[in-house]
Each structure stands twice: as structure tokens, then as C-alpha cells.
PDB file of N, CA, C and O in Angstrom:
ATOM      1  N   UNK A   1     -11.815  15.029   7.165  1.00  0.00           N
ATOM      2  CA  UNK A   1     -12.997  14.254   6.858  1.00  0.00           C
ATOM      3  C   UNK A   1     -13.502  13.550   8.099  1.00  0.00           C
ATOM      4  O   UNK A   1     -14.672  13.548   8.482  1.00  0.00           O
ATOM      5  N   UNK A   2     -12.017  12.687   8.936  1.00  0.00           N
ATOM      6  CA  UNK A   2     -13.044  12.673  10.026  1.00  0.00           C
ATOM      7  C   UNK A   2     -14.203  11.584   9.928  1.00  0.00           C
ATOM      8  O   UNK A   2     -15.230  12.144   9.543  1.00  0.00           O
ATOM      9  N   UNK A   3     -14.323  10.722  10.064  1.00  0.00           N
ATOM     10  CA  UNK A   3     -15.356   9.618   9.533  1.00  0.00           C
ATOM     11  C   UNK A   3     -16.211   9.974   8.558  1.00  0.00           C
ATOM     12  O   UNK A   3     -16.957   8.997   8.502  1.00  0.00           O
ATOM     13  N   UNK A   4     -16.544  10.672   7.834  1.00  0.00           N
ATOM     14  CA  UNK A   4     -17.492  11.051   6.876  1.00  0.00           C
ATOM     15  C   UNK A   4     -16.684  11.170   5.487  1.00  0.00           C
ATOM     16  O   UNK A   4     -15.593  11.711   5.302  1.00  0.00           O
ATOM     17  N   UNK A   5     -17.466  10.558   4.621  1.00  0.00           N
ATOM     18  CA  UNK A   5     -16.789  10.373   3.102  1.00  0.00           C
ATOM     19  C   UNK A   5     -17.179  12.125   2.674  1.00  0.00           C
ATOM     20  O   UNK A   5     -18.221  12.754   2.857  1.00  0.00           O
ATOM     21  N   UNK A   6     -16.058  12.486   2.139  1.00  0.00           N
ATOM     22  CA  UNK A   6     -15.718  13.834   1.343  1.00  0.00           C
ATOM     23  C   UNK A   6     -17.113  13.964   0.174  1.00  0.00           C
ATOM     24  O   UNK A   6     -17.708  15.019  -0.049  1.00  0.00           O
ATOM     25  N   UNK A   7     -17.406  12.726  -0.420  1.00  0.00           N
ATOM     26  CA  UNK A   7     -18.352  12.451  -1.430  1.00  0.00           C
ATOM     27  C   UNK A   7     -18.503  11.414  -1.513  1.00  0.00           C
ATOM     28  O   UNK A   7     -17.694  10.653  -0.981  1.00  0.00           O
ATOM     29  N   UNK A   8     -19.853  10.812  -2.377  1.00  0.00           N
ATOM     30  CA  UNK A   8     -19.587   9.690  -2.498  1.00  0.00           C
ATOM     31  C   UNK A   8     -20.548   9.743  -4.005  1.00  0.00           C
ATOM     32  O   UNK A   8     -21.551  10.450  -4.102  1.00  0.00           O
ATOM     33  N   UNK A   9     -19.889   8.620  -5.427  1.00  0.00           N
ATOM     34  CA  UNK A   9     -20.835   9.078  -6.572  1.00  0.00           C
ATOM     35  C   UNK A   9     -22.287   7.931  -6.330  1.00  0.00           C
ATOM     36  O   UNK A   9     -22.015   6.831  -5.849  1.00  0.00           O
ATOM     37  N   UNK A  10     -23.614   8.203  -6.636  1.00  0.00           N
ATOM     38  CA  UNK A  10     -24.492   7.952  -6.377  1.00  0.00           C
ATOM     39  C   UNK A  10     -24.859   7.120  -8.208  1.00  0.00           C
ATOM     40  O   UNK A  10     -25.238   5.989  -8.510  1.00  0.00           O
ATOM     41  N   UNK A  11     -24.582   8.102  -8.886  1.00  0.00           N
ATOM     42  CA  UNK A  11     -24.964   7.366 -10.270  1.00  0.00           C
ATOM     43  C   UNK A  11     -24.156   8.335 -11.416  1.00  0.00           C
ATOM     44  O   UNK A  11     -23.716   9.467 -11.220  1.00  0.00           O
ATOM     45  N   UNK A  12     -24.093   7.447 -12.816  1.00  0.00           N
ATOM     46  CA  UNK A  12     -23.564   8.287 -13.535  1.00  0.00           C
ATOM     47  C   UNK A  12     -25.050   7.881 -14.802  1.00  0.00           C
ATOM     48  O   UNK A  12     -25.229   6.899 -15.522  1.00  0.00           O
ATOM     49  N   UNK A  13     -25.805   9.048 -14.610  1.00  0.00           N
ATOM     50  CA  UNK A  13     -26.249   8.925 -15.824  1.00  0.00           C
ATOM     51  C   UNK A  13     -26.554   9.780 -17.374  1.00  0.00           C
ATOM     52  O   UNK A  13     -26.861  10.968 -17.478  1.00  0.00           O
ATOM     53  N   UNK A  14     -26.396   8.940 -18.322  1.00  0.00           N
ATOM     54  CA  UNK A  14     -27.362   7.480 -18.784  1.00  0.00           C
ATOM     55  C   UNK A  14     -25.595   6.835 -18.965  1.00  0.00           C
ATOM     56  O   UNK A  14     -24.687   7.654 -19.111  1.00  0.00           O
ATOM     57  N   UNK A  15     -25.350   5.582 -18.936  1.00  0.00           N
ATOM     58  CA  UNK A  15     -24.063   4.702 -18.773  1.00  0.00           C
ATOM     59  C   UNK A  15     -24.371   3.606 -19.694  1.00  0.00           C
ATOM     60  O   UNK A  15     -24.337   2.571 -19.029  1.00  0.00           O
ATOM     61  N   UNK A  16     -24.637   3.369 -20.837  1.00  0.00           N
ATOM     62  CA  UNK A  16     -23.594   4.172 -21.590  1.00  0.00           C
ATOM     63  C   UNK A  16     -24.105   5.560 -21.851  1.00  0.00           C
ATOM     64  O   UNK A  16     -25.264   5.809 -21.520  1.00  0.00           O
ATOM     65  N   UNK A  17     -23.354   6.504 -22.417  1.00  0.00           N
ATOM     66  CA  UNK A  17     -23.714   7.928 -22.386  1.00  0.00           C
ATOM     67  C   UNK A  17     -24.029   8.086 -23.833  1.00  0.00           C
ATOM     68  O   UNK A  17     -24.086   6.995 -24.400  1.00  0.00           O
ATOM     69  N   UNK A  18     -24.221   8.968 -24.495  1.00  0.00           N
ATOM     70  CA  UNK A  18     -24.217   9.886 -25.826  1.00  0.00           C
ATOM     71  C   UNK A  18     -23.123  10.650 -25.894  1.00  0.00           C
ATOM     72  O   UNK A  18     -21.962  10.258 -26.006  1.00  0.00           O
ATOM     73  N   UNK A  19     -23.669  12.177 -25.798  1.00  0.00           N
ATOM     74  CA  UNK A  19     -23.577  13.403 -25.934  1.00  0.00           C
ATOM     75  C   UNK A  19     -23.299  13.577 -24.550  1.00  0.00           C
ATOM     76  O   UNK A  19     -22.348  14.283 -24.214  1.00  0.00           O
ATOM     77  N   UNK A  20     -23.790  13.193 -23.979  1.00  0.00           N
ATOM     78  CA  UNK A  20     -23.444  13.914 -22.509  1.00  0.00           C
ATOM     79  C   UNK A  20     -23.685  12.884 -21.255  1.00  0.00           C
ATOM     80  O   UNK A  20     -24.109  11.776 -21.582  1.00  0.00           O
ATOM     81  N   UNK A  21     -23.494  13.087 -20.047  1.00  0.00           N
ATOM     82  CA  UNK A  21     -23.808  12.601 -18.708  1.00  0.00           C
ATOM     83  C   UNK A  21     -24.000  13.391 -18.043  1.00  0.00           C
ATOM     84  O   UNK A  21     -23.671  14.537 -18.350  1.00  0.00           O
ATOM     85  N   UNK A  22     -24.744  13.045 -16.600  1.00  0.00           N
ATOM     86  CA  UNK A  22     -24.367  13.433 -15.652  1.00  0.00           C
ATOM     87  C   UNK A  22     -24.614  12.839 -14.274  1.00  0.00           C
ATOM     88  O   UNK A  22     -25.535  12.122 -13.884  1.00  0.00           O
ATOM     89  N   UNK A  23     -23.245  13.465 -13.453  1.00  0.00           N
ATOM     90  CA  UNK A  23     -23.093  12.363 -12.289  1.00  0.00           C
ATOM     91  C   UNK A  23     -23.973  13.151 -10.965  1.00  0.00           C
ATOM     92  O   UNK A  23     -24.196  14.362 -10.942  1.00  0.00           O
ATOM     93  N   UNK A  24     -24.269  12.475 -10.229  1.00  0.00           N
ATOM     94  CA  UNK A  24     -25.006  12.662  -9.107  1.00  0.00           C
ATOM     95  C   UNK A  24     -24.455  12.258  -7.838  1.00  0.00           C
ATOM     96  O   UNK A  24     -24.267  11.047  -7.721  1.00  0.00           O
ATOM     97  N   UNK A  25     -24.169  12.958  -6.909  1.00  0.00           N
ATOM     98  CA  UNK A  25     -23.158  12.698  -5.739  1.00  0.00           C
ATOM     99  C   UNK A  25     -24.334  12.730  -4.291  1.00  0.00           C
ATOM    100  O   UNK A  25     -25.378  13.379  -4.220  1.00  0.00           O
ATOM    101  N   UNK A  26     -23.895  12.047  -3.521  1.00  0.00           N
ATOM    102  CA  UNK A  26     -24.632  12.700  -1.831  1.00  0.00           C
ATOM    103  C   UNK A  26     -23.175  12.938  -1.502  1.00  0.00           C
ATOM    104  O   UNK A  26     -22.086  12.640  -1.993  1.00  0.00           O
ATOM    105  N   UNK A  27     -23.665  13.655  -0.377  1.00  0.00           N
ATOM    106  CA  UNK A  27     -22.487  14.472   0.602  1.00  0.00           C
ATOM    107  C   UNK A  27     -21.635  15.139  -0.242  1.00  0.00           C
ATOM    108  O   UNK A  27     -20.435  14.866  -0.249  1.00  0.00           O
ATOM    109  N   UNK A  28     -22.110  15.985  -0.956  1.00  0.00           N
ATOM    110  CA  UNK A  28     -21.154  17.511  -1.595  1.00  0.00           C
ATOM    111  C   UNK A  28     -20.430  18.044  -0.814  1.00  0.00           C
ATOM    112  O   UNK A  28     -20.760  17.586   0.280  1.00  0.00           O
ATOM    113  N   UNK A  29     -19.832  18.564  -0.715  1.00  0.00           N
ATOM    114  CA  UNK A  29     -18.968  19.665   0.138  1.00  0.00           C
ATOM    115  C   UNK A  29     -19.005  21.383  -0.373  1.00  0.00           C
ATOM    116  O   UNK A  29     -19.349  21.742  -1.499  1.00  0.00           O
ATOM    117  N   UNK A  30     -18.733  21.955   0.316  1.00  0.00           N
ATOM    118  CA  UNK A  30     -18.490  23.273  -0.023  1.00  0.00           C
ATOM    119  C   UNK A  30     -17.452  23.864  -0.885  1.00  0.00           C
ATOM    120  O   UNK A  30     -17.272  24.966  -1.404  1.00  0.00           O
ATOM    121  N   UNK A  31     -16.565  22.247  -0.835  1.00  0.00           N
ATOM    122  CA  UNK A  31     -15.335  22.553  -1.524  1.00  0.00           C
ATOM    123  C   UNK A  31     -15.312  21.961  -3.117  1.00  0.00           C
ATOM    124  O   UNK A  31     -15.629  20.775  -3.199  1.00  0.00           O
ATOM    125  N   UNK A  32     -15.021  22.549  -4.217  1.00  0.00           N
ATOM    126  CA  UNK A  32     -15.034  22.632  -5.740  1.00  0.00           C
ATOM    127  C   UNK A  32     -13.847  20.544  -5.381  1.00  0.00           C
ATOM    128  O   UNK A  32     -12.965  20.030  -4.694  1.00  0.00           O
ATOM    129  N   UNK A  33     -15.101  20.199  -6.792  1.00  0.00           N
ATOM    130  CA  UNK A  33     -14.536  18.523  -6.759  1.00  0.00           C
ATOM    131  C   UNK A  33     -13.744  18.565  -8.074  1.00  0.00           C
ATOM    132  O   UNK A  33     -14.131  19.359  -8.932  1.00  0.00           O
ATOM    133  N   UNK A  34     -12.972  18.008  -8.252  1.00  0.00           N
ATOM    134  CA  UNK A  34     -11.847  17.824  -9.669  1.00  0.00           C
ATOM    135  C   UNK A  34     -12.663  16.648 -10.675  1.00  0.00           C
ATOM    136  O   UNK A  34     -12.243  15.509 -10.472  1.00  0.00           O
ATOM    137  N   UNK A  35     -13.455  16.721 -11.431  1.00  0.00           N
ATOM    138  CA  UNK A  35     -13.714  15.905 -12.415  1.00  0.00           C
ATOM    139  C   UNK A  35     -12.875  15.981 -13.121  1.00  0.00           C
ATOM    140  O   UNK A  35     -12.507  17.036 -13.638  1.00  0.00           O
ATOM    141  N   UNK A  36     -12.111  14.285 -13.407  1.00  0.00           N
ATOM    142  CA  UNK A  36     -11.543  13.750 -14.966  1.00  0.00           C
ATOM    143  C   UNK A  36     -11.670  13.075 -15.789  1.00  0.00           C
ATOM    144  O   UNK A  36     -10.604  12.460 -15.810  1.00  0.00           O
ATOM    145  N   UNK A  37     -12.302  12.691 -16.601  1.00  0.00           N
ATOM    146  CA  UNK A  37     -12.022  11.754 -18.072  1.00  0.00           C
ATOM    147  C   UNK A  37     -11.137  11.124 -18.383  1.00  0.00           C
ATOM    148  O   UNK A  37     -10.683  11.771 -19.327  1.00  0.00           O
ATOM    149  N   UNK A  38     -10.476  10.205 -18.249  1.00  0.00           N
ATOM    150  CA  UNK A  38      -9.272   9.312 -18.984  1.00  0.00           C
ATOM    151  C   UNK A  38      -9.879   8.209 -20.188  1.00  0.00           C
ATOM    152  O   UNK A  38     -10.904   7.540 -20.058  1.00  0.00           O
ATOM    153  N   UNK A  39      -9.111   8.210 -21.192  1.00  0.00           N
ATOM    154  CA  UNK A  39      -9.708   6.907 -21.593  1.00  0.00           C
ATOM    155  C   UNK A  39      -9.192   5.700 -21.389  1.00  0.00           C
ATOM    156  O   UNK A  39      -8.559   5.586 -20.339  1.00  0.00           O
ATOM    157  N   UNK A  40      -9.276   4.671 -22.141  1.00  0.00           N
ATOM    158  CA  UNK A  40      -8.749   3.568 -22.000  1.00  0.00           C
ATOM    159  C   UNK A  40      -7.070   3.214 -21.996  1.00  0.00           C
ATOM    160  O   UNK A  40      -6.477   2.272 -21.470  1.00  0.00           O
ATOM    161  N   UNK A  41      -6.574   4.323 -22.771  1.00  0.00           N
ATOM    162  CA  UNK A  41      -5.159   4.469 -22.417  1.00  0.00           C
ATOM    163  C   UNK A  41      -4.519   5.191 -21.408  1.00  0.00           C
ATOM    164  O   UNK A  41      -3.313   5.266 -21.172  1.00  0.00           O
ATOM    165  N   UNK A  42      -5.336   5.643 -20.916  1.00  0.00           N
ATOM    166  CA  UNK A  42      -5.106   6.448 -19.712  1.00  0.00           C
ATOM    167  C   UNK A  42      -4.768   8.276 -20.023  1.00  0.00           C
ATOM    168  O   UNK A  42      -4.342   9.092 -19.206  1.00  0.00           O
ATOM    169  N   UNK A  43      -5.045   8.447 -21.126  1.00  0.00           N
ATOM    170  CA  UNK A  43      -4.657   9.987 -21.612  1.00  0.00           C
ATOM    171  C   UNK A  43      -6.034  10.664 -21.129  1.00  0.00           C
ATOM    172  O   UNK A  43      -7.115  10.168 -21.445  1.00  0.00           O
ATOM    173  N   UNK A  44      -5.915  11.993 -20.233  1.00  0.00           N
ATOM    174  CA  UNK A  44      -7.085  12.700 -20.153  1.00  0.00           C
ATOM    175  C   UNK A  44      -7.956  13.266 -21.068  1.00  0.00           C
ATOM    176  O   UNK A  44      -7.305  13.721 -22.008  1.00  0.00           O
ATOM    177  N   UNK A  45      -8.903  13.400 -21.174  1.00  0.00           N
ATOM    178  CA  UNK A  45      -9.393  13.757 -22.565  1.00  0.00           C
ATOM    179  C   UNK A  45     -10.466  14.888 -21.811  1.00  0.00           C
ATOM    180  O   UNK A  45     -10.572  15.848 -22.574  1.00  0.00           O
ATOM    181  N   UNK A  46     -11.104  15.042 -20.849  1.00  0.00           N
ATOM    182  CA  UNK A  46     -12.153  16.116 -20.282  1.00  0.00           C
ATOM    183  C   UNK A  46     -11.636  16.729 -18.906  1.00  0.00           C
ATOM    184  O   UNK A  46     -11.206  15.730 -18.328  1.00  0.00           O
ATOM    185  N   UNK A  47     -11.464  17.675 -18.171  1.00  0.00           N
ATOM    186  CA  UNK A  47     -11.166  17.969 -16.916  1.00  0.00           C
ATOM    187  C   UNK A  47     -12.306  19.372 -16.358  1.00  0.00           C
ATOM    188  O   UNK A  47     -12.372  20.518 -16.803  1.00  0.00           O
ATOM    189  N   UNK A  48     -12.939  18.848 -15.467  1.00  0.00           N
ATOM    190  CA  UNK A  48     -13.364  20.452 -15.000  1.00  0.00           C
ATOM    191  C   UNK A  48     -13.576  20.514 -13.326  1.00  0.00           C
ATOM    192  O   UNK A  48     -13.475  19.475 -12.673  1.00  0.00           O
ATOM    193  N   UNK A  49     -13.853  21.702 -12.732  1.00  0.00           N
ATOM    194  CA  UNK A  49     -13.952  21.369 -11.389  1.00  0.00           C
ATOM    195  C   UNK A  49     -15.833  22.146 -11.293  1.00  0.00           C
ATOM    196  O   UNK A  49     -16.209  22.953 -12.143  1.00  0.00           O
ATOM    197  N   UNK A  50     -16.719  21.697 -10.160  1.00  0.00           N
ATOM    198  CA  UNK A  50     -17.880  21.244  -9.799  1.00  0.00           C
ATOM    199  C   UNK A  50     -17.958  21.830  -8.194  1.00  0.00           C
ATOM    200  O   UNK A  50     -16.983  22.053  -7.476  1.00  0.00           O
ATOM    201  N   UNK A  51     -19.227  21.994  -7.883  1.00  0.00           N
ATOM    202  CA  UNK A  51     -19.962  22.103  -6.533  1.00  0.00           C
ATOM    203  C   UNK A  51     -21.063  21.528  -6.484  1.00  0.00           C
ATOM    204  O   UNK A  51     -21.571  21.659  -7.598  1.00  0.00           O
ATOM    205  N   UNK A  52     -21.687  20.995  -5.860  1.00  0.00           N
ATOM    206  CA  UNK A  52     -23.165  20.543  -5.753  1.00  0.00           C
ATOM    207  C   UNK A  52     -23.218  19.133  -5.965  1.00  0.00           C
ATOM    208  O   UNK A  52     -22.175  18.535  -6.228  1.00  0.00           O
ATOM    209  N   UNK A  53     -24.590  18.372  -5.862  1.00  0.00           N
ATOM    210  CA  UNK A  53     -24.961  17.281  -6.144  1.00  0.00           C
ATOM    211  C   UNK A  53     -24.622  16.976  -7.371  1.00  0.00           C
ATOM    212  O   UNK A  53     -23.680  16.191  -7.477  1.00  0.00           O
ATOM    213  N   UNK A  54     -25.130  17.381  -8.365  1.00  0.00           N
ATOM    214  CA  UNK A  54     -25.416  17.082 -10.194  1.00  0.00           C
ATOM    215  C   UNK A  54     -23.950  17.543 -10.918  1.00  0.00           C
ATOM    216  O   UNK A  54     -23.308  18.516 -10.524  1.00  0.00           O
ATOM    217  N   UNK A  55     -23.679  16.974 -11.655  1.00  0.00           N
ATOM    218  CA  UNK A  55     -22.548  17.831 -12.818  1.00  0.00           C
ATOM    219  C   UNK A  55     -22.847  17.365 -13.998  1.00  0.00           C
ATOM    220  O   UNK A  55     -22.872  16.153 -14.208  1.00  0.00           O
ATOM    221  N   UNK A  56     -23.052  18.057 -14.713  1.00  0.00           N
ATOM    222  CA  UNK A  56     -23.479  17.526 -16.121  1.00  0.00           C
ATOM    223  C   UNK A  56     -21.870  17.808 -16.925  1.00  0.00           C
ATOM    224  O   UNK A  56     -21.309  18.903 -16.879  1.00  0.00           O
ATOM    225  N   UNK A  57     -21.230  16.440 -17.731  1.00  0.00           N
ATOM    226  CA  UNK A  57     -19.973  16.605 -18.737  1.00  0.00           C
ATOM    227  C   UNK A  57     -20.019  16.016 -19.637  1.00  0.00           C
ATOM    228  O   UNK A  57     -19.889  14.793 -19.590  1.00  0.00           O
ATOM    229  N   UNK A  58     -20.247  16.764 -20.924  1.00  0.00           N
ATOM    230  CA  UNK A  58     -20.566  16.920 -22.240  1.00  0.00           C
ATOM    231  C   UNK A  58     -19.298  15.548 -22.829  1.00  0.00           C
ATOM    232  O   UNK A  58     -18.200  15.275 -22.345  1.00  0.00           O
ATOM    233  N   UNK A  59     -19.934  15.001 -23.876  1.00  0.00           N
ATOM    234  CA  UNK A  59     -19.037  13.803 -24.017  1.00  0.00           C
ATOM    235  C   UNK A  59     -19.047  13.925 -25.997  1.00  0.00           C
ATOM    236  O   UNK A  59     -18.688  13.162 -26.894  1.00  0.00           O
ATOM    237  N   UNK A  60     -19.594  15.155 -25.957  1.00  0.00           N
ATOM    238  CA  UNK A  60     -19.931  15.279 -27.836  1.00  0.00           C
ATOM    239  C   UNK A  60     -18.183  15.639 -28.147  1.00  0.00           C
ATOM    240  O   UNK A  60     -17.448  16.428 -27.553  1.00  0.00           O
ATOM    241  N   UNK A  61     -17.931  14.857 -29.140  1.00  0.00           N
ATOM    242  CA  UNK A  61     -16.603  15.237 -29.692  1.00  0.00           C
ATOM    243  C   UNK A  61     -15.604  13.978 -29.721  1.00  0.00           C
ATOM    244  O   UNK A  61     -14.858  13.628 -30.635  1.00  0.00           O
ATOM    245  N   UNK A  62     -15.813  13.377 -28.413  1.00  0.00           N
ATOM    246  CA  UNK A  62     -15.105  11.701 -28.044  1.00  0.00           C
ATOM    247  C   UNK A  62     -15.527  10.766 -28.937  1.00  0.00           C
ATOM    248  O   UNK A  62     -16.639  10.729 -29.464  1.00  0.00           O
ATOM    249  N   UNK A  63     -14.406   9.833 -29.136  1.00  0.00           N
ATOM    250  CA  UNK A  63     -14.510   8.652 -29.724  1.00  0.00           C
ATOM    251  C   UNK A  63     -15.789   7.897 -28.949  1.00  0.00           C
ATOM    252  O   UNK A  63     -16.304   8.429 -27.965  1.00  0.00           O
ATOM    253  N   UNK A  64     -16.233   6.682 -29.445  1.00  0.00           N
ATOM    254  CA  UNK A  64     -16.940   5.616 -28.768  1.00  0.00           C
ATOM    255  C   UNK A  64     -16.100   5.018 -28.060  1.00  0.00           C
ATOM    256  O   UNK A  64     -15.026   5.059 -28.660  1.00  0.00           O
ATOM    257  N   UNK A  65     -15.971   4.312 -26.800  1.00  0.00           N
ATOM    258  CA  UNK A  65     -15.397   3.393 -25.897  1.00  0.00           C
ATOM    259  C   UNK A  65     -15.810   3.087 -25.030  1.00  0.00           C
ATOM    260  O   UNK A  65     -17.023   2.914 -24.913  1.00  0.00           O
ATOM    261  N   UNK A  66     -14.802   2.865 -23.905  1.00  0.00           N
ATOM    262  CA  UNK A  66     -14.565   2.324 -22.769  1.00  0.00           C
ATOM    263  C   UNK A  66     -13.803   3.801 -21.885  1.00  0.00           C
ATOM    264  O   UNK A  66     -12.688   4.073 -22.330  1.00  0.00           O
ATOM    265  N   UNK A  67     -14.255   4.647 -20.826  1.00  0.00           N
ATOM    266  CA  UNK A  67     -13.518   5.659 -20.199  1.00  0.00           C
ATOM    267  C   UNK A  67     -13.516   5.491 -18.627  1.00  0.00           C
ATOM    268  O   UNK A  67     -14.381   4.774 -18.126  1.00  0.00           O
ATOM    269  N   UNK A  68     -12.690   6.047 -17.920  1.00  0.00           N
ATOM    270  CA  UNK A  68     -12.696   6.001 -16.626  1.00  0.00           C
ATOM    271  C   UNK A  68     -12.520   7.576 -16.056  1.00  0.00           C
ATOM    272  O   UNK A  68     -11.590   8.359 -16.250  1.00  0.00           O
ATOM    273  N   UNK A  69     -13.874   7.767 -15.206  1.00  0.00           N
ATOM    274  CA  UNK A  69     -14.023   8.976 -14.624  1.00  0.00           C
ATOM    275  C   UNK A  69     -13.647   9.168 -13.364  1.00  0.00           C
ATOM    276  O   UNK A  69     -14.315   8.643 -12.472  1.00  0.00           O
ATOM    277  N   UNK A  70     -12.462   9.987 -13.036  1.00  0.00           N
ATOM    278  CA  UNK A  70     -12.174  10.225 -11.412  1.00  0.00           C
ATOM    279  C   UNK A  70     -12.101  11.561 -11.237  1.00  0.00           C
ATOM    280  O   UNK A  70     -11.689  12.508 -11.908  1.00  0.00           O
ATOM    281  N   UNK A  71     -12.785  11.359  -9.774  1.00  0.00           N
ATOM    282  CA  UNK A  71     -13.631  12.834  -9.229  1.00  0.00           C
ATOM    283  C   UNK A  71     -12.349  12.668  -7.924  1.00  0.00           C
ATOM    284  O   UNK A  71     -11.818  11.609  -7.591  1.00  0.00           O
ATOM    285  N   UNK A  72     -12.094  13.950  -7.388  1.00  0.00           N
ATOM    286  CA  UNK A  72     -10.988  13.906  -6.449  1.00  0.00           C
ATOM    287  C   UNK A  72     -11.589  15.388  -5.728  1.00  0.00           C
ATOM    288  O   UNK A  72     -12.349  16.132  -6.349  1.00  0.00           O
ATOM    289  N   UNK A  73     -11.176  15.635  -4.504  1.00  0.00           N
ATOM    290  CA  UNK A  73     -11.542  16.311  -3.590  1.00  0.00           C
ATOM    291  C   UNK A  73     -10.487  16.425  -2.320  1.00  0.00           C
ATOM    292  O   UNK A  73     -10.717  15.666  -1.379  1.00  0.00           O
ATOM    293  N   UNK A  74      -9.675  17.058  -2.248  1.00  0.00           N
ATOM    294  CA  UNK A  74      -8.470  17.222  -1.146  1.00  0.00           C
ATOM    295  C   UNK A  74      -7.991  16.066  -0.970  1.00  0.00           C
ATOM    296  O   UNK A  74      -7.799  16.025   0.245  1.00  0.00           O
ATOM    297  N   UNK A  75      -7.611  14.905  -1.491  1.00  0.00           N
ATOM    298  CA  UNK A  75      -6.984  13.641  -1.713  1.00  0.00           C
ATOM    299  C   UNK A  75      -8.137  12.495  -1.757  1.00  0.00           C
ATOM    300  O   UNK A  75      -8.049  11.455  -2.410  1.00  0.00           O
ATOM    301  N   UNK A  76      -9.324  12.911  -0.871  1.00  0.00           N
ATOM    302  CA  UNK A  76      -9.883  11.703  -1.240  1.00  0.00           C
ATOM    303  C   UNK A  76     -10.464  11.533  -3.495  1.00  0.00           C
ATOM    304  O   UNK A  76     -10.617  12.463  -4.287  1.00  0.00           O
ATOM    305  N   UNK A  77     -10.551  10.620  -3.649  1.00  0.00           N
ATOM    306  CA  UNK A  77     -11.056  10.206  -4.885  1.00  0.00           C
ATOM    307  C   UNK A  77     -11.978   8.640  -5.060  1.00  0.00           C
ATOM    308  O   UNK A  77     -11.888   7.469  -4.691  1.00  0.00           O
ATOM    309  N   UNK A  78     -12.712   9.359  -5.720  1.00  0.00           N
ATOM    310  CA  UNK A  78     -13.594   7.992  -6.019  1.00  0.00           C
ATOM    311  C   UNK A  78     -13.604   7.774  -7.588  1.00  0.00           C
ATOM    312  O   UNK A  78     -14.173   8.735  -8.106  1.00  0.00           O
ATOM    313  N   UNK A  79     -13.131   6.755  -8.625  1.00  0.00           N
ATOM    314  CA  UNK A  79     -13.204   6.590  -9.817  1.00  0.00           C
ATOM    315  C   UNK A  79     -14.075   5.266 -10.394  1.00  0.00           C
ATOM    316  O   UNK A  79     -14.053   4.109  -9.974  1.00  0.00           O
ATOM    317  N   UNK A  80     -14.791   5.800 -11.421  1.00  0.00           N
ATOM    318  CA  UNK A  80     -15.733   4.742 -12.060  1.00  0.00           C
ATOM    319  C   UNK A  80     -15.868   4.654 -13.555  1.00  0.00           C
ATOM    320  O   UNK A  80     -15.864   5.731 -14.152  1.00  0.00           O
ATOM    321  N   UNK A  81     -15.980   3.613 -14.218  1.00  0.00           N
ATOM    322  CA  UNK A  81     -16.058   3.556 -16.114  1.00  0.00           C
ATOM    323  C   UNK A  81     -17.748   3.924 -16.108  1.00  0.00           C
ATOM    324  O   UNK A  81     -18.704   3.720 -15.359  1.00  0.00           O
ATOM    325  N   UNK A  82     -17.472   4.642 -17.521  1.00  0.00           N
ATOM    326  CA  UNK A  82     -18.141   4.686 -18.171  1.00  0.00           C
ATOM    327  C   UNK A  82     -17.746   4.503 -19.665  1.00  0.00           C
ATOM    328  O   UNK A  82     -16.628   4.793 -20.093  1.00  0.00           O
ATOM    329  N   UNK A  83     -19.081   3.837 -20.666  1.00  0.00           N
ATOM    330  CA  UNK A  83     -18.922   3.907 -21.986  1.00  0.00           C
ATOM    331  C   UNK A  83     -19.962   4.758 -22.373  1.00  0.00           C
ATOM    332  O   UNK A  83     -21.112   4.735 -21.932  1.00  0.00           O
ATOM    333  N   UNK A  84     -19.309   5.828 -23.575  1.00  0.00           N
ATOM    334  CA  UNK A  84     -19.274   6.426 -24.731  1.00  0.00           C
ATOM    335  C   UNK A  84     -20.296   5.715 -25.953  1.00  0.00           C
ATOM    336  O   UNK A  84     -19.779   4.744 -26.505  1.00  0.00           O
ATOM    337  N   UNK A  85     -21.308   5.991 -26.301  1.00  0.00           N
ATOM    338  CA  UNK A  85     -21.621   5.545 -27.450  1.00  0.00           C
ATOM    339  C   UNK A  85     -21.951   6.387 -28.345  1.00  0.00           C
ATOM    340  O   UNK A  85     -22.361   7.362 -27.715  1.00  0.00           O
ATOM    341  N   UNK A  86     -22.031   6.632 -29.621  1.00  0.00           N
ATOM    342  CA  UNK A  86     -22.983   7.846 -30.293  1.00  0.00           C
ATOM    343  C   UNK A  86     -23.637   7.117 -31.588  1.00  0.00           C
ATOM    344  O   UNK A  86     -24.405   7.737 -32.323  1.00  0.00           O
TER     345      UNK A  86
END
């Protein structure tokens, strides 16, 4: 990386969510990012991996809460909450 952040998340929207989100990054990489879902207990509940600015992750099926999303990329990681509403 080298002075330059691997990624960095720009926004997660809409926060609280529905049905779905999606996060918006500057400085993508070429390299596939690890999106995760945890909830409030810390059990994963969504996982997928991503390229590009945008990722859209479907949130239809989840309880309402409180969740914490961490995106990871060759060790670096950046994690942020989001709430769930429907």
C-alpha cells in the first residue's frame, strides 16, 4: 500500500437501510474486497467479495437492528454500523 489507503468507504447508502444498501468506496483496487455483515452479537449473517466503487448487499430476509459491516482487502479493513429497518 505504501502510503495510499487500499480503500476507503465514502458512504453507506440509505443508513438506515430496508431491503438493501449500497456502499460506495474511492480508491478501489484491482483486487476483489471481502464484504461482511455481523450483527450485534457478532455472528455473520451476509459475506460476499466486490470490485469497483459501488456494491449493492441485499439486507431482505434480516431481522431489524443494529449491524456492523467490515470490508477487508489484503489485511487492511475498514468497519462501520449500519441499521436494518423494514
Amino acid at each position: 500500500m505504501l502510503g495510499r489507503l487500499a480503500f476507503s468507504i465514502v458512504s453507506i447508502i440509505p443508513n438506515p437501510a430496508g431491503e438493501s444498501f449500497e456502499i460506495n468506496l474511492s480508491n478501489p483496487s484491482s483486487v476483489p474486497i471481502a464484504y461482511t455483515l455481523f450483527d450485534a452479537l457478532g455472528n455473520e449473517v451476509f459475506t460476499a467479495m466486490g470490485m469497483g466503487r459501488a456494491q449493492h448487499v441485499p439486507t431482505d430476509g434480516l431481522p431489524p437492528g443494529i449491524y456492523f459491516l467490515r470490508l477487508s482487502e489484503n489485511g487492511y479493513v475498514q468497519t462501520r454500523q449500519i441499521a436494518i429497518e423494514h
